[in-house]
C-alpha positions in Angstrom: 66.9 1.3 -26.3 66.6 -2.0 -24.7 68.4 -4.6 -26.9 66.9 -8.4 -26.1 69.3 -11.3 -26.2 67.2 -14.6 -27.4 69.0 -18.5 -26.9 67.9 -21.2 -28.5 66.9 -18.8 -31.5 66.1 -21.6 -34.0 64.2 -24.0 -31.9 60.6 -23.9 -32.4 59.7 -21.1 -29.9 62.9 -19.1 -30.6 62.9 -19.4 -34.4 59.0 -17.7 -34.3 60.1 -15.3 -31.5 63.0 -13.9 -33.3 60.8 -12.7 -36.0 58.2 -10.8 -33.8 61.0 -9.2 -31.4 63.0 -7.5 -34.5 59.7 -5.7 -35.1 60.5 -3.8 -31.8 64.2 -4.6 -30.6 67.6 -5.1 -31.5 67.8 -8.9 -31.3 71.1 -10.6 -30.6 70.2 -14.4 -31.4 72.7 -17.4 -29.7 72.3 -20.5 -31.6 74.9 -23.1 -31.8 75.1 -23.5 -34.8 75.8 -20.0 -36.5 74.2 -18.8 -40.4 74.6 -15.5 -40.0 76.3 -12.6 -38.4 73.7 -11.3 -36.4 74.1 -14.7 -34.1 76.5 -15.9 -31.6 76.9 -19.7 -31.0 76.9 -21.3 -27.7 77.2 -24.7 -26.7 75.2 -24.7 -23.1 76.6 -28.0 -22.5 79.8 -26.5 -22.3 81.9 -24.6 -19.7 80.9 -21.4 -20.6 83.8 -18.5 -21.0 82.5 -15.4 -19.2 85.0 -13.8 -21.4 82.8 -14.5 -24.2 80.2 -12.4 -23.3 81.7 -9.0 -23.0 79.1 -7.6 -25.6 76.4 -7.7 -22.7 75.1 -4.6 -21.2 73.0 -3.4 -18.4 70.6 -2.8 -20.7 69.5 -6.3 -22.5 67.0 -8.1 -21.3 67.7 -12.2 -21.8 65.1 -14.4 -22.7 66.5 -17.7 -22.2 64.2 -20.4 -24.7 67.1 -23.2 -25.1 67.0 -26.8 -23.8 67.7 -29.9 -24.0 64.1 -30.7 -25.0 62.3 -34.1 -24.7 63.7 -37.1 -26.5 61.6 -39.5 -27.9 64.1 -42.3 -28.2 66.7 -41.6 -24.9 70.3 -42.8 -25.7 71.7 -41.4 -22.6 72.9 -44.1 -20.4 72.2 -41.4 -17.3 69.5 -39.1 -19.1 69.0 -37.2 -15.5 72.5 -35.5 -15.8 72.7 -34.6 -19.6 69.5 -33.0 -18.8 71.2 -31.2 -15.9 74.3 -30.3 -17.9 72.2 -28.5 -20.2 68.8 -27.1 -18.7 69.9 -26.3 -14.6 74.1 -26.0 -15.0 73.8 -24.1 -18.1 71.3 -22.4 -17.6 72.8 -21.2 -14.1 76.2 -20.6 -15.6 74.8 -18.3 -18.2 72.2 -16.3 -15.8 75.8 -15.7 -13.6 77.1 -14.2 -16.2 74.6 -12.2 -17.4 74.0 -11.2 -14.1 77.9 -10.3 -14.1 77.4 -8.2 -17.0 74.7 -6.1 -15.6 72.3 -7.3 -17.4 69.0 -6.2 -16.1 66.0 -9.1 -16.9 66.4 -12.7 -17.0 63.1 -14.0 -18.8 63.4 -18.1 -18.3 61.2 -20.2 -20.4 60.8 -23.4 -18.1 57.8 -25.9 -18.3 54.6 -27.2 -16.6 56.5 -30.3 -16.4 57.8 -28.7 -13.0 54.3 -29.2 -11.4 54.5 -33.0 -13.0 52.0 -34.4 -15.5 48.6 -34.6 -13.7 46.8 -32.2 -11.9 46.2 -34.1 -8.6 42.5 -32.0 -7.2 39.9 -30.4 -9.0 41.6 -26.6 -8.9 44.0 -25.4 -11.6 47.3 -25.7 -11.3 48.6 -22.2 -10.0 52.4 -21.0 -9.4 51.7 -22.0 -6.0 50.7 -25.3 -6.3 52.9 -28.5 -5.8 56.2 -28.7 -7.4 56.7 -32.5 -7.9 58.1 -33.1 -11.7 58.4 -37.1 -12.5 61.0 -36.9 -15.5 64.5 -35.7 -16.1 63.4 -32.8 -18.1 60.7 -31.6 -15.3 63.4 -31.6 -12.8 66.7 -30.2 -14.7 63.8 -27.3 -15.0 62.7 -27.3 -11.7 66.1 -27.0 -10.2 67.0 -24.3 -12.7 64.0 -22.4 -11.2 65.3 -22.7 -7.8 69.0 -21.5 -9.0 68.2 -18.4 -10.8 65.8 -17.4 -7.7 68.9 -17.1 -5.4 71.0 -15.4 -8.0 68.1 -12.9 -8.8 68.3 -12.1 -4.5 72.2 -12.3 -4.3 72.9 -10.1 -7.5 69.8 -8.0 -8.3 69.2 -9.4 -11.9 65.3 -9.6 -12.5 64.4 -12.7 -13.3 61.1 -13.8 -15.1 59.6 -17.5 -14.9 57.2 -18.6 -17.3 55.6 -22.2 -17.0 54.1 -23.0 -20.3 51.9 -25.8 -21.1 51.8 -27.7 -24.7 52.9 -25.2 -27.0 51.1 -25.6 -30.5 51.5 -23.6 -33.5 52.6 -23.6 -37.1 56.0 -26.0 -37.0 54.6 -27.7 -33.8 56.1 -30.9 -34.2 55.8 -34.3 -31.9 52.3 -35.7 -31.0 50.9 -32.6 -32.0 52.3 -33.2 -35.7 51.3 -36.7 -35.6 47.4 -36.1 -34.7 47.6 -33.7 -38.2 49.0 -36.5 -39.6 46.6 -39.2 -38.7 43.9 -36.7 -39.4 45.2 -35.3 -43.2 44.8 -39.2 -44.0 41.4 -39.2 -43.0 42.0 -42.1 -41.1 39.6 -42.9 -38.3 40.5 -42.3 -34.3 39.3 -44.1 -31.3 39.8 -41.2 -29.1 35.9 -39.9 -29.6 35.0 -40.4 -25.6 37.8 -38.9 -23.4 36.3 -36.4 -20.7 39.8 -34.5 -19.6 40.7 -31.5 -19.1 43.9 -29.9 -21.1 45.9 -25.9 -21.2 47.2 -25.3 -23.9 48.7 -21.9 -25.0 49.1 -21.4 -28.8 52.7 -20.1 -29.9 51.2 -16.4 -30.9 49.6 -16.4 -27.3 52.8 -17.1 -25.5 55.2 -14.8 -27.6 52.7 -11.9 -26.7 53.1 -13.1 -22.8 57.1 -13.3 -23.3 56.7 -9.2 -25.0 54.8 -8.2 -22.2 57.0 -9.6 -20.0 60.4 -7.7 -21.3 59.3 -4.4 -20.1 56.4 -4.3 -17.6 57.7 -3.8 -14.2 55.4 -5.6 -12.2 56.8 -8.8 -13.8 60.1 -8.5 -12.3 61.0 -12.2 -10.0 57.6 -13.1 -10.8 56.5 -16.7 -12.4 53.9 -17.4 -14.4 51.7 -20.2 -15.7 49.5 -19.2 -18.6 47.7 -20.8 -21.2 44.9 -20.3 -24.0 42.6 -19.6 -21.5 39.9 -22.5 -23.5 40.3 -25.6 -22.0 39.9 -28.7 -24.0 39.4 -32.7 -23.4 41.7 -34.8 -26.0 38.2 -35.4 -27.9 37.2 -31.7 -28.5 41.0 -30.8 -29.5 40.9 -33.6 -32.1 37.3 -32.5 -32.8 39.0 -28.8 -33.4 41.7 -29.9 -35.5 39.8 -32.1 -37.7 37.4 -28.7 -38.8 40.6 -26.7 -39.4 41.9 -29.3 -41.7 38.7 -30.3 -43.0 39.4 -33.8 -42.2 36.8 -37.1 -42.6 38.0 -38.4 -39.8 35.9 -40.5 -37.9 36.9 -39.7 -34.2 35.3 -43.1 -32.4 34.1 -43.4 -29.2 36.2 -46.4 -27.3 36.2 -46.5 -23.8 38.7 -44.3 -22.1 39.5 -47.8 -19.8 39.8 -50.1 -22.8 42.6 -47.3 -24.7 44.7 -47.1 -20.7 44.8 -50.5 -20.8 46.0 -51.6 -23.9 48.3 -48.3 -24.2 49.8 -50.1 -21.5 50.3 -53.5 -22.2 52.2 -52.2 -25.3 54.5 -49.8 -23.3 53.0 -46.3 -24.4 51.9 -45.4 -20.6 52.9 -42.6 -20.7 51.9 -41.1 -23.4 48.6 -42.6 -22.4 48.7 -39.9 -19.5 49.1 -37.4 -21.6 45.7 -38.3 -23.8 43.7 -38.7 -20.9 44.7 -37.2 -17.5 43.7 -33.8 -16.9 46.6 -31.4 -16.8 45.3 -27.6 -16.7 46.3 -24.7 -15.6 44.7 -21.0 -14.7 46.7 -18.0 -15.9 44.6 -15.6 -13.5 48.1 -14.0 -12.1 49.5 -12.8 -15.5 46.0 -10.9 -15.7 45.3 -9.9 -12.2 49.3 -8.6 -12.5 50.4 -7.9 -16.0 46.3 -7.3 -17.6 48.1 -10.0 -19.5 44.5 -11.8 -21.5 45.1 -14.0 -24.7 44.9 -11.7 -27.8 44.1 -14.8 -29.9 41.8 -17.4 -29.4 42.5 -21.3 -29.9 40.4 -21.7 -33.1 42.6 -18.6 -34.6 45.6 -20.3 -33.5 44.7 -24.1 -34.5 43.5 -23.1 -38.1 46.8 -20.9 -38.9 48.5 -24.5 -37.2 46.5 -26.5 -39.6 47.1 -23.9 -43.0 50.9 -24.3 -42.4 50.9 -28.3 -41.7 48.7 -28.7 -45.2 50.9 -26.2 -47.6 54.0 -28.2 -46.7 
């Protein structure tokens, strides 16, 4: 029986993961901080004693969620190398010894962040368009990518890329969490006339990629970008949200030019980018591959988001 190894276990991916995979698997979860006996802790930021993995067989499958994540308020003094110390060296150091161990798959949960934070012609981004990420976290990823590709050739571990986009669901916090917020206050929002273009790929959407992905042999040293499949402008996603929460919102039409500009004059650039640049993506390989299509559709996904944000 395949037995699946999960990091980052309570994060916001891992923690819904966990739950699905024990339906199927014997789930070994690595936190670092432990609550239970079913968990072992590990620090990623941390020389990591190959020693300590001696439970690991040839037949686990790893599915590698932890990161050092964005940061909203950076204390680092060199944010570029704690990023590296967690998400490329720790990331490498545990693939080696996995790979060590015999483990057979190496399923790595990197970012569209490695693509950057626009899409730059009219096409969807695809795994074969430019690599060019603009902030530490897009590149500590990137160069992860690039390291467990040569230890996939030099050891014959399998190793599995996925490149998601936002990931939303019930937990979701950041600017996600704060457009519920705004929105369970009924508070009006000038974001009523942005024409973009936005993937998105709801947590229940990407854990049934990530299942898929364990076992079906065509996915072996693949990557992947996938999404929801429904692209959405910032408008029609608030628009969305606001009929799950059945919120009197008043979502007001200011110029996209007027919002850039004073977004920044005040410093919030770039989140400014992320409101109104298109950043999309076209999961057409996981299908043509895998037969991988979405099993549920955004509205399902935003409503059960919405249901959990209002019971809290």
């Amino acid at each position: 029986m395949t037995r699946v190894i999960l990091s980052g276990a309570r994060g916001f991916l891992g923690a819904y993961l966990v739950g699905l995979l024990k339906r199927q698997y014997s789930v070994i979860e690595i936190v670092r901080n432990k609550v239970n006996n079913s968990q072992k802790v590990i620090d990623l930021s941390c020389c990591l004693n190959e020693q300590s993995f001696d439970w690991l067989s040839n037949e686990d499958v790893f599915i590698h969620c932890a990161a050092r994540a964005h940061i909203m308020k950076e204390a680092a003094a060199d944010p570029l190398t704690e990023y590296r110390k967690v998400n490329t060296e720790g990331t490498l150091r545990l693939a080696e010894i996995s790979a060590k161990k015999g483990v057979k798959r190496f399923i790595y949960i990197s970012s569209i962040k490695v693509h950057g934070e626009r899409n730059h012609t009219d096409n969807a981004i695809d795994e074969e368009s430019q690599l060019e990420p603009v902030d530490p976290y897009g590149i500590s990823k990137l160069e992860a990518e690039i390291g467990l590709r040569e230890i996939a050739q030099k050891t014959g571990m399998e190793v599995v890329i996925i490149r998601p986009p936002l990931i939303y669901g019930p937990g979701v916090k950041a600017n996600f969490e704060s457009m519920m917020k705004w929105l369970s206050k009924d508070r009006p929002l000038p974001l009523g006339a942005v024409n973009n273009r936005r993937s998105l790929v709801g947590i229940d959407n990407l854990c049934n990629f990530i299942q898929v992905c364990i076992e079906h042999s065509k996915a072996a040293n693949e990557t992947f970008l996938i999404s929801d499949q429904d692209d959405v402008s910032t408008t029609e996603l608030l628009n969305r949200l606001k009929n799950a929460m059945n919120s009197k919102s008043v979502i007001l039409p200011v110029p996209t030019s007027l919002m850039k500009l004073g977004a920044t004059i005040v410093g919030k650039g770039t989140v400014a980018q992320r409101l109104f640049d298109n950043l999309f993506v076209t999961s057409d390989k996981a299908s043509r591959l895998l037969g991988w299509t979405p099993p549920y559709t955004m509205e399902e996904q935003l409503q059960k988001t919405a249901d959990h944000f209002l019971k809290r």
